[in-house]
C-alpha positions in Angstrom: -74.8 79.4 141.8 -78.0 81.1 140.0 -79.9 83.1 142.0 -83.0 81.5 143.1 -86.1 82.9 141.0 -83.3 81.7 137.7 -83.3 78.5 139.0 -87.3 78.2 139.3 -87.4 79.2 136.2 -85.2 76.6 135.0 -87.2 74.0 137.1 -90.6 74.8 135.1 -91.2 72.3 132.2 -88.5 69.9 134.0 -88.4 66.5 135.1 -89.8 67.5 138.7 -93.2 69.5 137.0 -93.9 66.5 134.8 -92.8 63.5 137.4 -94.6 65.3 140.4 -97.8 63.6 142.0 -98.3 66.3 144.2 -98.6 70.2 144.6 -95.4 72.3 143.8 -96.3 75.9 145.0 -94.8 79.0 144.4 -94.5 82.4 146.3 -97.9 83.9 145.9 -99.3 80.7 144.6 -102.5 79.9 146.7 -101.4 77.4 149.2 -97.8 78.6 149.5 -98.4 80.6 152.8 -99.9 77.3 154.6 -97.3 75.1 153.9 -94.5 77.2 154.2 -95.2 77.8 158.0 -94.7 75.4 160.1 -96.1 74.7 164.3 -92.5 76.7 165.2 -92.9 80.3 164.0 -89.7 81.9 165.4 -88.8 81.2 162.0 -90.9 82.5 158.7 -89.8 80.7 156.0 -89.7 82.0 152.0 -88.8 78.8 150.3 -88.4 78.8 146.2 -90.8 76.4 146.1 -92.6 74.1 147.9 -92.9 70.4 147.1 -96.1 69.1 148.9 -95.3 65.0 148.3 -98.6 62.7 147.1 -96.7 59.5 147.0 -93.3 58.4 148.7 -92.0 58.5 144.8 -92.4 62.4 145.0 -90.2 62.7 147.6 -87.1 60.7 145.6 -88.5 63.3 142.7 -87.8 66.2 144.9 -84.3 65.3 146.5 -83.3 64.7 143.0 -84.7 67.9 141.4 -83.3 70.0 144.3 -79.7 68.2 143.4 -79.5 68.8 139.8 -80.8 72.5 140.6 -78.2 73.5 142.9 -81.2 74.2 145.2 -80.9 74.0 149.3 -83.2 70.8 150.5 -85.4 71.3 153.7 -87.9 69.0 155.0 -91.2 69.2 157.0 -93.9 67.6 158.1 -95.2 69.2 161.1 -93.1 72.1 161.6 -92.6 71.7 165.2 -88.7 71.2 164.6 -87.8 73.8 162.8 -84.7 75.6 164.0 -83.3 77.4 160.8 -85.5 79.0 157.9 -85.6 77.4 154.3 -85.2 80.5 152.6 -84.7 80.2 148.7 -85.0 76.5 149.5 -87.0 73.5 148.1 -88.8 72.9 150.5 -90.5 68.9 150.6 -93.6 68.9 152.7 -94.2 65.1 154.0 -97.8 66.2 156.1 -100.0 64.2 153.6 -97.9 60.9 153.8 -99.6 60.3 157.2 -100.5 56.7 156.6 -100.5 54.4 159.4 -100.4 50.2 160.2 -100.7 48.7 163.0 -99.9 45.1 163.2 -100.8 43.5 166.8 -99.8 40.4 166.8 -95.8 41.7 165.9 -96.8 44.7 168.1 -95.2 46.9 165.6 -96.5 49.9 164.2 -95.3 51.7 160.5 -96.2 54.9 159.8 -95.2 57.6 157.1 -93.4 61.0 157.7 -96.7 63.0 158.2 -98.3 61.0 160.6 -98.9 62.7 164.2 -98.6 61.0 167.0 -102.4 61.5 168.5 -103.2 59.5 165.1 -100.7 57.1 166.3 -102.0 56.9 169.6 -105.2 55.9 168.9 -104.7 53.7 166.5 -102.5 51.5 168.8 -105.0 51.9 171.5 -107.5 49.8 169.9 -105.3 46.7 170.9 -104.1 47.9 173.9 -101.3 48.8 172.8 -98.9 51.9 173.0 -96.2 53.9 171.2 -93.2 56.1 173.2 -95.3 59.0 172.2 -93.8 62.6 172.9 -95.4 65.2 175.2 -97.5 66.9 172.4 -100.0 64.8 170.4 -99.3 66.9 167.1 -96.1 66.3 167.2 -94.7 63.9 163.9 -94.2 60.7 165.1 -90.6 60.2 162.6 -89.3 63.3 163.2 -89.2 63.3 167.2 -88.2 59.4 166.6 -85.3 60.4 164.9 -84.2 63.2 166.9 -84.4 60.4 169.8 -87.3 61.0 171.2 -88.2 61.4 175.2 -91.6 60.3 175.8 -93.7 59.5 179.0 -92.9 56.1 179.1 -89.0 56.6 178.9 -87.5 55.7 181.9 -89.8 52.4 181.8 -89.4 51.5 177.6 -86.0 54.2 176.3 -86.1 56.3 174.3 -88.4 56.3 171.2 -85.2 55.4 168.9 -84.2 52.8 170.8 -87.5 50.8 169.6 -87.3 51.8 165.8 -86.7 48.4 163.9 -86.7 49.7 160.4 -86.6 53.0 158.3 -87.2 53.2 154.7 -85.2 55.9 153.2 -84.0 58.3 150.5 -80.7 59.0 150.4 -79.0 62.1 149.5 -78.2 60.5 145.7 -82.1 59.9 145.6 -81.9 56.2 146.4 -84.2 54.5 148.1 -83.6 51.4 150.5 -84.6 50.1 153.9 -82.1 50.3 156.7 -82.1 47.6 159.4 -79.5 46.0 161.9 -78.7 44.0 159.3 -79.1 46.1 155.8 -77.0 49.1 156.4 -76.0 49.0 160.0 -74.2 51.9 160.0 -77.0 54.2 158.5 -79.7 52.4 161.1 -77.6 53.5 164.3 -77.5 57.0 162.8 -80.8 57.2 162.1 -81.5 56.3 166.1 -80.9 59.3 167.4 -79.2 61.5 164.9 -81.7 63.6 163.2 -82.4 64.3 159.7 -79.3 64.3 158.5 -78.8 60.8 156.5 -82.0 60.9 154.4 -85.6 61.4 154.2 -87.4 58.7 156.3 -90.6 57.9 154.1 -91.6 55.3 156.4 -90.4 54.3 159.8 -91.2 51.0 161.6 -91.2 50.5 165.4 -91.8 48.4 168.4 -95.5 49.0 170.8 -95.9 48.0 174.1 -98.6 46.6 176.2 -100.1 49.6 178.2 -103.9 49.5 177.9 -104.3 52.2 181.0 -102.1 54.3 182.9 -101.9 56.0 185.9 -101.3 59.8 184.5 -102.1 63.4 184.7 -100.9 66.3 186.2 -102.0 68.3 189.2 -101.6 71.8 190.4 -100.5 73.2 193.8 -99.4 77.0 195.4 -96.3 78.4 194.0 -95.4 79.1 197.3 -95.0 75.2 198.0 -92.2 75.3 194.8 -88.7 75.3 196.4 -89.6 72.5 198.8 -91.7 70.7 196.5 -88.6 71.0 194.3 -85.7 69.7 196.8 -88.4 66.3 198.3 -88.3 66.0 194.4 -84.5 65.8 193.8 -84.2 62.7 196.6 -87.2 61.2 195.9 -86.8 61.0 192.2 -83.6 59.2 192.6 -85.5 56.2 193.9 -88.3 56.4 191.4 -88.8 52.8 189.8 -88.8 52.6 186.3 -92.5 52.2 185.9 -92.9 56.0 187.0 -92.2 58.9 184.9 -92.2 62.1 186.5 -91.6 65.8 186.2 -92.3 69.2 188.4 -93.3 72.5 186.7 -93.5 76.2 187.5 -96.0 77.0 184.8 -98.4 79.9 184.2 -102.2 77.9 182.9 -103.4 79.3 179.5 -107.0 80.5 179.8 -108.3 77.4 178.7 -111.6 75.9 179.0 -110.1 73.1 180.2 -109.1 74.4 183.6 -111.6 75.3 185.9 -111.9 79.4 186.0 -110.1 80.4 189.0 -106.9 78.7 188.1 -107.1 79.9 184.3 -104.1 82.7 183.5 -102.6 81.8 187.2 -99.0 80.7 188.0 -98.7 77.8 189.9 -96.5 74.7 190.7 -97.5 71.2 188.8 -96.5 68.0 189.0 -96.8 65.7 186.5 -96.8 61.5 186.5 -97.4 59.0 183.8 -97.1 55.6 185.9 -97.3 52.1 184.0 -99.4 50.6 187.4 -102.1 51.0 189.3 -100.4 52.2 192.3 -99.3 55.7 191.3 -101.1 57.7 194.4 -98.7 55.3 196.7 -95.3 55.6 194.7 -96.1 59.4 194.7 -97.2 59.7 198.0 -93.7 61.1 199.8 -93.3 63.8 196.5 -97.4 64.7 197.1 -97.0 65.1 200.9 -94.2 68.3 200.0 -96.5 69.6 197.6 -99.3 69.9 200.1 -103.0 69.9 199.5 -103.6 70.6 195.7 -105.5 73.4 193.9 -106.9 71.0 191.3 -105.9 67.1 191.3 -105.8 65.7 188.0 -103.9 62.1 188.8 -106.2 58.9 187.5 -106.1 55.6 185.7 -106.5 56.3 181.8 -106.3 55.1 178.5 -103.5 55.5 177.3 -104.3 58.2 174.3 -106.3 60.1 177.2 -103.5 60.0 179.6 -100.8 61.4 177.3 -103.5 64.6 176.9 -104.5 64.9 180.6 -100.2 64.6 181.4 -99.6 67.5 178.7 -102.7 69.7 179.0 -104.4 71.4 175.8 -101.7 71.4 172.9 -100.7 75.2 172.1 -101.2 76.3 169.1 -98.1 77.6 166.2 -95.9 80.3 168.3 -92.9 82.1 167.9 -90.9 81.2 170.8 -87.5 80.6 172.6 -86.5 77.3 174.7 -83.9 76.0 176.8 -82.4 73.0 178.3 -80.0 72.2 180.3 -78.6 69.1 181.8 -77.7 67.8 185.4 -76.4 65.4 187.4 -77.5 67.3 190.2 -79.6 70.2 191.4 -77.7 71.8 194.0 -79.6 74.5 196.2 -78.3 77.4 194.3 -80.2 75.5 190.9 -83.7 75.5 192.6 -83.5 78.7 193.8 -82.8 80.3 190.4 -85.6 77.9 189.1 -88.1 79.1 191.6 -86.9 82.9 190.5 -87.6 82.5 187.3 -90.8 81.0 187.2 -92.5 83.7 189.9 -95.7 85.3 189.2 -94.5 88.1 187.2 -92.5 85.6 184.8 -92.8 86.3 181.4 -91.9 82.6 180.7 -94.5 79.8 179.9 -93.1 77.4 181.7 -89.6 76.4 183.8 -90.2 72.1 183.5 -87.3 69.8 186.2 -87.7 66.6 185.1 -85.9 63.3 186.1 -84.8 60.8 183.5 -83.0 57.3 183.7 -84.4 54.2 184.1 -84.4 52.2 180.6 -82.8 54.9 178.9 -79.9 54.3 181.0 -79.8 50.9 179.9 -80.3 50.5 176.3 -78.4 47.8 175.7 -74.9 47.0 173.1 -77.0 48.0 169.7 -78.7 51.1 170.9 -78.2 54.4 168.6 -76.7 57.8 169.3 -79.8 59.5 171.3 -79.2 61.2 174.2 -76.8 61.7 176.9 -78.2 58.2 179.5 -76.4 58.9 182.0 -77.8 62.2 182.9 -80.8 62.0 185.9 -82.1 65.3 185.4 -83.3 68.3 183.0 -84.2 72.0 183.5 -86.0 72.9 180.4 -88.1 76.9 179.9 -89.9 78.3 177.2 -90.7 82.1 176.5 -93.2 82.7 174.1 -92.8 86.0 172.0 -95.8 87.4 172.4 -94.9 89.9 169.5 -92.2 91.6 167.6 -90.0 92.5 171.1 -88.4 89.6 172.5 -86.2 91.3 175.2 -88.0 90.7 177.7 -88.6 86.7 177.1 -85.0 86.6 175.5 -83.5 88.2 178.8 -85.4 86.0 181.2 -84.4 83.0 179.6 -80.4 84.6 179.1 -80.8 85.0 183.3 -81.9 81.1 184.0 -79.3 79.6 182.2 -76.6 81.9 182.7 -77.6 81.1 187.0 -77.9 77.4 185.7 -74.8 76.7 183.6 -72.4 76.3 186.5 -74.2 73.2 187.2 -74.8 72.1 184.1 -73.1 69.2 182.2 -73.1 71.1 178.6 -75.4 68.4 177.0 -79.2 68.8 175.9 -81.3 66.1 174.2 -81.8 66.7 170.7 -85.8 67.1 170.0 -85.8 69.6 173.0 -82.9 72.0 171.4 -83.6 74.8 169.2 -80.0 76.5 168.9 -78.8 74.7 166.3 -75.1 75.9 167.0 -75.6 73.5 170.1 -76.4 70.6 168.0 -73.0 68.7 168.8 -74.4 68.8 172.8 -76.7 66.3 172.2 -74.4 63.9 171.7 -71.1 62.5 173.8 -68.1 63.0 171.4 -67.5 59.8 170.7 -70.9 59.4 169.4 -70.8 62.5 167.4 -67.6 62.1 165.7 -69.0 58.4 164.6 -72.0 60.3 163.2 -70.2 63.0 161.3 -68.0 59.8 159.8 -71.9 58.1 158.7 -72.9 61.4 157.4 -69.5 61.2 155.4 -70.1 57.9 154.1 -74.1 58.7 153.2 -73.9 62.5 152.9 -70.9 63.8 151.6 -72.2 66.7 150.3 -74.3 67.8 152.9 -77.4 68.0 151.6 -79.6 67.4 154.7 -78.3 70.2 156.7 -81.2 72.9 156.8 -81.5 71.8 160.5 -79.3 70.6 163.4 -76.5 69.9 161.1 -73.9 67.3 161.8 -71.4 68.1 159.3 -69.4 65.2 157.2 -66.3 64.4 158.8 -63.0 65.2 156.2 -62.1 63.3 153.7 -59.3 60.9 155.6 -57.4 60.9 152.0 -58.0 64.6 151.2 -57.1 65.9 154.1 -53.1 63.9 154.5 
């Protein structure tokens, strides 16, 4: 293989310079820095070159051109899923193909690879309707689909795969089609739940639901209140209807504007709720009374675009950091208390987040996709931000909560919440994942798509007797 700067050289003049709507950018090209970082910046990326796709035609352009150049193929749109750097890679930027439709009467919504899902949400909103939007509104909408997708309405609607009805793609031979139930079955489950790894999605169609308002939000309470708060919320989650979605944080408040002053910089315990009803203060009465009298009580009936904010607080802004998750089918005593450790005052993580899952997920139905591990009630997800070049601090927090966890633990994580890619295979059960490495065979032998969580090809059945 040619070194990287001989292969740009070769691309100049080529196909991909003449055939290209759109910007291709080279290292110390103005415009190369913007593009090539991402919302995730544990990773600084020093692509090739960066394709920054006009049209969905540029991004069959690109695939091809990084094919017949030998080069590595990474993809981005937002950034926010990056988990391995595209060094000496093309890198295809989707962020401008941010097109959305919204069709009402199918309730249905189609939108392109860039689009965000704050976009989303309001454009849904307008007929009352509303996606299976993640917890951050500048998050891409295809991306977190794909990975599966865990949104605030997930116990009540599934996962955000499970309501994808089509995908157009291009495929790792640069071919583009439209995978269905019916056109390409195999690649359509795949794509539900199994990443990037079968193609680039250049647009991605998929079921809305009625949800004009919700009850939403999240309040704050003493730290002090955590450990019992936490154990009323291990029963009481287990007979939360379907309608509720729920999770309880140990969580140090940014110095926003948009909390009032005293509680801005402070570590304290939140819950979160995003309830399809108007009776969320009664379903969440028992869980309320163990957190006591709150410091700030955020809980309303919203639009639906302002309740996914008010349930998330302020988005944060790109960081370099490290996050965990684990998974359980229960949180014993021992769980809680290292949970309630690791989030004390003097914690130098963001956030430690137990939240309870089930509900529709559990129950996809016989056509559903590979996302997530349904079974599983609950998840113990923390973040540590790096504040700067020294990450041992963050890194050995984090290393103490799971290490304290693990015993617990079922092994599995959820896909759009991992960031070690050597964990990839945990986000599926095996039989799952050795059905997508034999689609990833049949669509990406060559394993083009794997600047990511990579699910390998399985052998060749011939080649390998």
């Amino acid at each position: 293989m040619l070194p990287s700067f001989e292969r740009m050289t070769k691309l100049r003049n080529t196909d991909l310079e003449r055939r290209f709507a759109g910007a291709l950018l080279r290292p110390g090209e103005t415009g190369y820095d913007g593009h090539r970082l991402g919302w995730h910046r544990t990773f600084e990326s020093h692509p090739a070159l960066i394709a920054a796709a006009a049209t969905t035609a540029d991004v069959r352009t690109a695939v091809l051109a990084a094919r017949e150049h030998d080069l590595p193929l990474a993809v981005q749109a937002t950034g926010h899923g990056v988990v391995v750097p595209a060094d000496g890679a093309l890198l295809l930027k989707t962020t401008a193909l941010d097109g959305i439709e919204i069709d009402p009467h199918r309730r249905v919504a189609r939108v392109g690879p860039g689009a965000v899902w704050a976009d989303v949400n309001r454009a849904a909103a307008r007929y009352g309707l509303a996606g299976l939007a993640g917890r951050c509104s500048t998050v891409g909408v295809t991306g977190y689909t794909l990975g599966g997708g865990q949104s605030w309405l997930s116990r009540t609607f599934g996962f955000a795969a499970d309501s994808v009805v089509s995908a157009d793609v291009v495929t790792a031979d640069g071919v583009a089609l439209t995978a269905t139930a019916r056109q390409h079955p195999d690649l359509f489950w795949a794509l539900r739940g199994g990443g990037g790894n079968f193609g680039v999605v250049t647009s991605l169609e998929f079921r809305l639901y009625p949800v004009p308002r919700v009850y939403s939000g999240m309040s704050f309470y003493p730290l002090e209140r955590a450990f019992d708060t936490l154990a009323a919320y291990r029963e009481w989650a287990l007979g939360e209807p379907a309608a509720m979605n729920t999770a309880v944080l140990l969580i140090r408040l940014p110095p926003s504007p948009a909390f009032p002053e005293a509680l801005r910089g402070r570590r304290v315990l939140a819950i979160r709720a995003f309830h399809h009803g108007d009776d969320g203060d009664r379903v969440l009465a028992p869980l309320l009374e163990a957190a006591g009298p709150p410091l700030l009580d955020g809980f309303g009936m919203r639009a639906f675009p302002a309740a996914s904010d008010a349930t998330n607080g302020p988005d944060a802004p790109p960081m370099a950091n490290r996050q965990e998750i684990e998974l359980f089918h229960a949180l014993p005593d021992a769980a809680l208390h290292a949970i309630v450790e690791a989030g004390a005052a003097d914690s130098p993580l963001a956030f430690v987040d137990v939240r309870h899952w089930g509900g529709a997920m559990a129950d996809p139905g016989p056509d559903a996709g590979p996302a997530g591990h349904r079974d599983v009630p609950f998840s113990v997800m923390a973040v540590a931000p790096y504040p700067g070049p020294d990450r041992t601090a963050a890194d050995a927090a984090l290393d103490r909560l799971t290490g304290r966890l693990r015993p617990f633990a079922t092994g599995g994580s959820f896909l759009t919440l991992l960031t070690d890619r050597t964990k990839t295979h945990t986000a599926f059960t095996p039989d799952n994942y050795a059905r997508l490495a034999a689609v990833k065979r049949a669509w990406d032998p060559a394993n083009v798509f794997h600047l990511g969580h990579n699910i390998p090809p399985a052998p060749d059945r011939e080649a390998s007797s």
